[in-house]
Every structure is written in C-alpha cells, then in structure tokens.
C-alpha positions in Angstrom: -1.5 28.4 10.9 -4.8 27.0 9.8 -4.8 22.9 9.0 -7.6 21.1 8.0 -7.4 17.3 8.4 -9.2 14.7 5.9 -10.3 11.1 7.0 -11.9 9.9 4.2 -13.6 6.3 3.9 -15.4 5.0 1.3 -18.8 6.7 1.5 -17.7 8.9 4.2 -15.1 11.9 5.5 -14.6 12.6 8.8 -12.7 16.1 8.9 -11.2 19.1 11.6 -10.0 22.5 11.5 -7.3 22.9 13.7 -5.6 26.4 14.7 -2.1 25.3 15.6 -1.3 28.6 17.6 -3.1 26.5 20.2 -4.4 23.2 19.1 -7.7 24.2 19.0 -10.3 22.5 17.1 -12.1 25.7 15.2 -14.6 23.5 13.3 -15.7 19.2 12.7 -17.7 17.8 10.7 -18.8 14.6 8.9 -20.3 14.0 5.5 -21.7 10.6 5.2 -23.7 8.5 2.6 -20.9 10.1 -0.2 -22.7 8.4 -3.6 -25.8 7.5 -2.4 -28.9 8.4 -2.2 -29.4 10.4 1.6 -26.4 12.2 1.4 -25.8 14.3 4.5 -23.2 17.0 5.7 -23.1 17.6 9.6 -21.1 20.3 9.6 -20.0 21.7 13.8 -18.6 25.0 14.2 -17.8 25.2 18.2 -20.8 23.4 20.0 -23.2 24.6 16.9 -24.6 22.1 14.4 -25.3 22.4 10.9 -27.2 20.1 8.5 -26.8 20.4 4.9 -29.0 17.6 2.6 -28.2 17.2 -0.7 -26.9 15.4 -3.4 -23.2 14.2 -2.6 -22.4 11.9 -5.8 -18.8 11.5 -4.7 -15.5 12.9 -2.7 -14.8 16.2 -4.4 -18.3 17.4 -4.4 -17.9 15.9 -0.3 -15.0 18.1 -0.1 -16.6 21.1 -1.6 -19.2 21.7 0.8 -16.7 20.9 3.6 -15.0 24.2 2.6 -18.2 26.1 1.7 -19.3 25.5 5.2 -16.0 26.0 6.8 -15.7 29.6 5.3 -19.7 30.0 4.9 -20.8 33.6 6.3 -23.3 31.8 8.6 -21.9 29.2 10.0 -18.5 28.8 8.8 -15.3 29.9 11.0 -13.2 31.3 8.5 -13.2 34.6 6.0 -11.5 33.3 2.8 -10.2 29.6 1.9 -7.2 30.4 1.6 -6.6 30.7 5.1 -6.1 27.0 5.3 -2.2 26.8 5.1 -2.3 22.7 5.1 -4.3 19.4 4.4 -3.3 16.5 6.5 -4.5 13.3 5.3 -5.3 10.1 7.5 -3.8 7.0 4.9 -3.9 3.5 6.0 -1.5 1.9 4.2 1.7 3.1 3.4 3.5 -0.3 3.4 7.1 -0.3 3.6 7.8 2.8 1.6 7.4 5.7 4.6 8.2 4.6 8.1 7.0 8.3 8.6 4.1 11.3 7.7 5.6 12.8 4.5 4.5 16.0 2.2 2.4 15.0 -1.3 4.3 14.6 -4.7 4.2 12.5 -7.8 6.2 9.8 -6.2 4.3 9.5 -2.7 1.1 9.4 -5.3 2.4 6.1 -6.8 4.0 4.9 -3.8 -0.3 5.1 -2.1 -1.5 3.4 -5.4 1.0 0.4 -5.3 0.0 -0.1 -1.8 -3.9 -0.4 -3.0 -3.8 -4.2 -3.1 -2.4 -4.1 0.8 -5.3 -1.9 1.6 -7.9 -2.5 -1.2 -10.6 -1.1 1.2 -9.0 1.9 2.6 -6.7 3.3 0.5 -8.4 3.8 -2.5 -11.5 6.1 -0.9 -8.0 7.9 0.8 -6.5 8.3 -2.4 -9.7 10.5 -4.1 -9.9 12.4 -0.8 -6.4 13.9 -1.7 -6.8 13.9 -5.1 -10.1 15.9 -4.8 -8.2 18.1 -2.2 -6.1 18.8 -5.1 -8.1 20.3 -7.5 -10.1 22.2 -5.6 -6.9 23.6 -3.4 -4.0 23.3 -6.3 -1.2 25.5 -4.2 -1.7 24.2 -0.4 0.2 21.7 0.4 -1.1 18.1 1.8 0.3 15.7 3.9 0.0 12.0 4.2 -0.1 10.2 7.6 0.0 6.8 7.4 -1.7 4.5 9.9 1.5 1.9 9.4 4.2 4.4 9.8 4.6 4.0 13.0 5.3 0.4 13.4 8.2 0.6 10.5 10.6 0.7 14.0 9.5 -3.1 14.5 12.6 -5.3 13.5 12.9 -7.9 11.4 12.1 -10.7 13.9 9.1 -9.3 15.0 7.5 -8.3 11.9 8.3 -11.6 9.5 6.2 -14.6 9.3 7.3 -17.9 9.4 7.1 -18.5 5.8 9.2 -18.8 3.1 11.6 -15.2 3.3 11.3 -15.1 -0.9 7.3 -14.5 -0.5 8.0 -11.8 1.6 10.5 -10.4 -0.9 7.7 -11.1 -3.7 4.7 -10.3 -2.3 5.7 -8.0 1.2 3.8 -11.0 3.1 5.0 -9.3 6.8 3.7 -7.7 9.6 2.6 -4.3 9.2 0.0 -2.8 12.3 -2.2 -0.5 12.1 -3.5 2.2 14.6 0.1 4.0 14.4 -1.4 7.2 14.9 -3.1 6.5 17.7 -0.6 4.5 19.3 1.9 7.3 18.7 -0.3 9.8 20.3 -1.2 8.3 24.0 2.6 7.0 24.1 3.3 10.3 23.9 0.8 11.8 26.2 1.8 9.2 28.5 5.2 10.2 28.7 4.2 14.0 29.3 1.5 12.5 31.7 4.0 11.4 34.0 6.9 14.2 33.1 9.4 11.3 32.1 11.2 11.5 29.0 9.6 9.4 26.3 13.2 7.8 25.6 13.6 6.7 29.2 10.0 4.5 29.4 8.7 1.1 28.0 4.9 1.1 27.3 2.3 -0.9 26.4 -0.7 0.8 24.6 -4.0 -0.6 24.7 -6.2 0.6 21.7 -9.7 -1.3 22.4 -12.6 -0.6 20.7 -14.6 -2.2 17.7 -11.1 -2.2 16.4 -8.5 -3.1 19.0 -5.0 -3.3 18.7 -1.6 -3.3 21.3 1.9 -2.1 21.0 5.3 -2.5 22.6 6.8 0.7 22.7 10.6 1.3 23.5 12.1 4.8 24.0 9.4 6.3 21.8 9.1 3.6 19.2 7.4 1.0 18.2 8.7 -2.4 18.2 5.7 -5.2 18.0 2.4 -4.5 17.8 -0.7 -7.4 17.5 -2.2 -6.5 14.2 -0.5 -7.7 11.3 -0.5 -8.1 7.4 -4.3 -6.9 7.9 -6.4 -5.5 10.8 -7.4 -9.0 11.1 -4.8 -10.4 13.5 -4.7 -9.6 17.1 -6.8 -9.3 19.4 -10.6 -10.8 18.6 -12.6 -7.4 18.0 -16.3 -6.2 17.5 -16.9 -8.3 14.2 -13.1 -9.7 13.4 -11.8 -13.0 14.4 -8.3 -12.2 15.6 -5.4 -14.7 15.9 -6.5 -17.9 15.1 -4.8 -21.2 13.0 -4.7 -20.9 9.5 -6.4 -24.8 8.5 -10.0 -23.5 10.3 -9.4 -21.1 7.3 -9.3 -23.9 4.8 -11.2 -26.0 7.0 -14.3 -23.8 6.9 -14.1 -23.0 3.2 -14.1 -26.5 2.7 -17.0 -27.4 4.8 -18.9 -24.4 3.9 -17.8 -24.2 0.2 -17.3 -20.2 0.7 -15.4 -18.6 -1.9 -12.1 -16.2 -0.9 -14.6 -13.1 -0.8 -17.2 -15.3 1.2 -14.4 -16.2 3.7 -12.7 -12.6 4.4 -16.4 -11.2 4.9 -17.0 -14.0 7.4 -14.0 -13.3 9.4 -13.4 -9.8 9.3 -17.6 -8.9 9.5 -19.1 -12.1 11.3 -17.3 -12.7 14.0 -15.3 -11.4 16.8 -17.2 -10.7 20.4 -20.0 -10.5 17.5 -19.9 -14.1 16.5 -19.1 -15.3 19.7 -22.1 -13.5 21.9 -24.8 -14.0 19.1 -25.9 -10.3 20.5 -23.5 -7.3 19.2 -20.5 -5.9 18.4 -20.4 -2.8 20.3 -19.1 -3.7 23.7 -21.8 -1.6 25.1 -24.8 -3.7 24.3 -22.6 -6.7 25.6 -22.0 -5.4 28.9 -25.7 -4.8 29.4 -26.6 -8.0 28.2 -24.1 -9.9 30.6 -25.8 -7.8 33.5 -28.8 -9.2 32.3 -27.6 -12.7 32.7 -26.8 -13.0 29.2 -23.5 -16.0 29.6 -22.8 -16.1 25.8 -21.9 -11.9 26.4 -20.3 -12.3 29.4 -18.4 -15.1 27.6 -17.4 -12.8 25.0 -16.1 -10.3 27.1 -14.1 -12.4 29.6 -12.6 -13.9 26.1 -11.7 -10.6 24.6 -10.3 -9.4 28.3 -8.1 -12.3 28.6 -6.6 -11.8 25.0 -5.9 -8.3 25.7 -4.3 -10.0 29.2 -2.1 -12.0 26.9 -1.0 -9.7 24.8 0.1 -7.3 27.9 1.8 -10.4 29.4 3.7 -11.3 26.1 4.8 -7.4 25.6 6.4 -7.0 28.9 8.3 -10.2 28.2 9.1 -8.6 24.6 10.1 -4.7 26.9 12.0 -6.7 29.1 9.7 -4.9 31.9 6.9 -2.2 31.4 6.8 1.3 33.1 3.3 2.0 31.8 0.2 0.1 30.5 -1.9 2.8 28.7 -5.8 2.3 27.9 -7.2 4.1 25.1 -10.2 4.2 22.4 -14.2 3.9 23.0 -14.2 0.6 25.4 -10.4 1.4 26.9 -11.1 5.1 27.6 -14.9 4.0 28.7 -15.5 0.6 30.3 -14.1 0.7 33.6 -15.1 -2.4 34.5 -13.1 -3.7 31.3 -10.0 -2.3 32.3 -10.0 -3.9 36.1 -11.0 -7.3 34.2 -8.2 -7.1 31.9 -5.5 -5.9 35.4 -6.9 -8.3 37.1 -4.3 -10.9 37.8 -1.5 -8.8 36.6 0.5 -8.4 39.9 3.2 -10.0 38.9 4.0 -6.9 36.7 3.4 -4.9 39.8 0.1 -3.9 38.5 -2.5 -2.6 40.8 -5.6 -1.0 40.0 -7.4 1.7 42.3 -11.2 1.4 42.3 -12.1 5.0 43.0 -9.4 6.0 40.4 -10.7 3.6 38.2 -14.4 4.8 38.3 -14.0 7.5 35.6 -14.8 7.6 32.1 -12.7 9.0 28.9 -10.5 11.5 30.7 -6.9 11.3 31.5 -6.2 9.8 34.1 -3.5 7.6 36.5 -5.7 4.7 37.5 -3.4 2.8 39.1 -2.8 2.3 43.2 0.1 4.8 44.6 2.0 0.9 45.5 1.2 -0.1 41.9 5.3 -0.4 40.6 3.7 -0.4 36.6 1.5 2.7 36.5 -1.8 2.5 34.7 -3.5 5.2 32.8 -6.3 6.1 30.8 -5.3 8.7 27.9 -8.3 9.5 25.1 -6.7 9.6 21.9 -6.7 12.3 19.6 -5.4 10.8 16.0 -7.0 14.1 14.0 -4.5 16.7 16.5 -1.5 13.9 16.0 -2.3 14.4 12.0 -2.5 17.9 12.1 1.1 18.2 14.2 3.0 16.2 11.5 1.4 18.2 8.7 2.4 21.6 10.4 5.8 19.8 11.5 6.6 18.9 7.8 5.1 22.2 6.3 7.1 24.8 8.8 9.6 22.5 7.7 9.2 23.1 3.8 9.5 26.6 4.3 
C-alpha cells in the first residue's frame, strides 16, 4: 500500500511517499514560494534531486506537479497515480472535536473550518491542501492527523485555565498543545527502544527546536504538555516568548501603543532566544556565537536550558516519577552540549549523563550512564512515517 503524506503551510507543502510493506520512504519533496513569484518544486526520488521552476499560483496546481513528478517517467517512482491507495494530511488544529487521526467526510470538513479561528495561520493553508487533494484524486481516501489529538488524554485539571469556566464553555479558552505527532512518535519509539511495554513507562518528551515543546506521558498517553491555547506558551523558543505574565502583555501595548496584530507579531516573531540574544533564532548560530564570547547568546541558551530543566522537574512531579526523558527535534536530536546543560543538575531524578554516549548527533541513542536510575535517550522523530501509519491504520480499517 502506497501513502502519500501532505504538509501543507501557507506558501509551502512539504510531502512523502511512503510504501507501508516496509516503511520506506519511495519519494520527498518540497514545493515552496506556492503564489508567488519564484515558485519552486524540489522534487527527491531516493538520493536524486529534481528541480522544476515554474509558475505555482496556488495549492492544487502545488499538488499537481507533486503527482506529475511522483509518477513522471524520468524521475518519478511510480507507473500510474492510482497506485497511491491514501493521503494523510498533517492538520494543526483539530480542537476538541477528534482526540484522534480520523478518515475525511462532510462533517470532519466543518469540524477543520470551525477550528480556523483557533488556528487562523495553519489551518486554513491545511484545509486547501485537502481540498485540492480532492479534486484532483476524487476516489482515494484522505486522512486527517491532527497535531492536538494527542494531548485530548490531558484532564480537565491540567488543560483549564484559571478563568472564568463559562469562557471556556463559550469560547474553548483551554489548553490544547501542539507537537502531538511528534510526541506520539519518540514515546513510542522509546518504549520499543528499551523493549518495555509502552503502558508500563512514564516519559517525558523533549521536542526542542525553533519550536519546542514537552509532554508528560502516562502508559502511552498524554497528560500535560507546556504549549497551550497557542504555540506561544511554554518553553521560550527561536522567535516566541513562552510563558510569561499576562499585564507585560497589556503593559507593553500600552507603553508601545501596538495594536493586537502588532503585539502577537512581537511575541510570537520577535522574541524568544531571538529577542533575548540580539543575534538569531536558530540555536546553531547561538552556540557559535557564545563560543565566541558572545554573553547575550550564552545567556539565551542557559535561559532556554533551564526552562526546559523546569519543565522536566515539574513533569516528574506531575508522573509521580519518570522512567525516561526523551530528546527529540533539530537542537534535542543535535546539540549535545544542550542536552548535558539541560541534565545537568538533575540527579535527584537519578539522571546521569554519559559523555562518550552523549557525543553523537541525530541517531537513536541511550545517552544516559549504565547507574543513571531515569534513562536518557535521543530518538529523531519521524512525524510524516507517524502520519502515514494512522492513515493506513484507518484505511485497512475502512475496508
């Protein structure tokens, strides 16, 4: 069974061919500038690359040449279109309607446009990615995969704020998270990892990267997690502020006279390690720059290290104990030197980090001591595979 999985942003689609006999990624690809002017289609069959230039005006004519190229004599990897049995689609919001990946119809349709105004950025460029999917592929089924879904296992107590309970009724004011998919994945790779039923463990997942986010997770599910209403709370990120109290809100729109559009720009685009070094946002440049004797980087990172130390600390109080503390995304799967920062101090949890084990970068690994009691790992994730297992779980299912 052939599945293609979508991830569509809003002048962009990220996309894979996946043969589920084996998992194997047949073709990837990403078509970027969708609308204007520079369009481009980097299309990968295996280790190949192929360029296609031309005029991409918007997401069905993206989706098109995805498909040409996929079955594309040259360079494509398969005979006839309709050898795609499946499209899984990445969607970030699905609010509280689906607490899980569910197949297309009418009502999921409406369910994804009601949630627009939680996700007015994301869903809407996920919506025409489906919709374009569609027309041009009327009789194969797609799938949605919700990047909230996951964290629908959170109770009440943990995902309600402390405002009146009737704004939450009117307006679904709560905590939501994002990076389910993700989160889902390594928790589950961690489990096989270590050959422990997922049921029996109580993990803490690390996703850090521009975006960063943790979860609790109890026997398999999810029951806190640090982003909340928005990808905004949390843990301070590349460019977004993270937790911080609501009056510097009203405090800087005052001062500053910034309108509500000014103010969400400022906090989800100008700040974070961002605002906070003065240099960048990719973790990357910071590092370098701290090595440099940059303090205002190396500030920024020890901040974002010790929030990420809080968090951990705060989970295991939440587990009641944690077996594993997984480490995933660009800087957790990467910056070894973040991950002992963020350990460091943690022995209390029975946390002990192994240099040498330590020293390795976006492989899976156990990077913990052998006398570490809370084992450590490092898992890349893989959120286009974890897409394209739901959608062949709920389409084997259909038949």
């Amino acid at each position: 069974m052939k599945v293609l999985v979508i991830n569509c942003g809003s002048s962009s689609l990220k996309y894979q061919l996946f043969d589920m006999e084996n998992e194997q990624v047949m073709a990837k690809g990403l078509v970027e500038r969708i609308g204007i002017s520079g369009s481009v289609l980097t299309h990968r069959p295996g280790e190949q690359k192929h360029v296609i230039k031309t005029e991409i005006p918007d997401h069905k004519k993206a989706i098109s040449l995805v498909l040409d190229a996929i079955v594309d004599p040259k360079h494509g990897v398969l005979q006839l279109m309709e050898e795609i049995s499946a499209v899984g689609h990445r969607v970030v919001h699905g609010g509280e309607d689906y607490a899980k990946s569910v197949l297309l119809t009418d009502e999921v349709m409406e369910a994804l446009k009601r949630n627009i105004e939680l996700a007015p950025l994301h869903n809407p460029p996920n919506i025409m990615g489906i919709e374009a999917c569609q027309q041009l592929m009327p009789s194969v089924p797609q799938v949605c995969v919700f990047d909230t879904a996951y964290h629908q296992t959170m109770p009440e107590h943990a995902f309600l704020y402390g405002i009146p309970y009737e704004k939450y009724e009117q307006y679904k004011i709560r905590k939501f998270g994002f990076h389910g998919t993700s989160h889902k994945y390594v928790a589950q790779r961690a489990a096989a990892f270590l050959g422990k039923p997922i049921s029996d463990l109580k993990i803490i997942t690390c996703h850090l990267g521009n975006g960063s986010s943790i979860s609790a997770i109890e026997g398999g599910k999810s029951i806190d997690t640090s982003m909340g209403f928005t990808p905004l709370e949390g843990l301070m990120m590349g460019t977004r502020s993270g937790d911080l109290d609501p009056t510097v809100v009203t405090f800087l729109m005052e001062k500053e006279g910034w309108s509500t559009a000014e103010t969400n720009n400022f906090l989800n685009k100008k700040c974070g390690v961002l605002g906070l070094s003065g240099v960048s946002s990719d973790f990357r440049d910071l590092e370098s720059a701290a090595d440099e004797g940059n303090k205002r980087a190396q500030l920024a990172l020890d901040r974002f290290a010790y929030g990420v130390k809080k968090y951990i600390g705060a989970y295991a109080a939440v587990l009641n104990g944690v077996d594993v503390v997984v480490f995933t995304a660009g800087l957790g799967e990467n910056s070894a030197s973040m991950r002992a920062k963020i350990c460091e101090g943690l022995n209390y949890l029975g946390i002990e980090i192994d240099a040498k084990r330590n020293n390795i970068r976006g492989e899976e690994a156990l990077i913990s001591s052998d006398a570490s009691k809370t084992k450590v790992l490092v898992i890349p994730t893989n959120e286009e595979l974890m897409i394209a297992r739901d959608t062949y779980e709920i389409v084997n299912k259909k038949k």
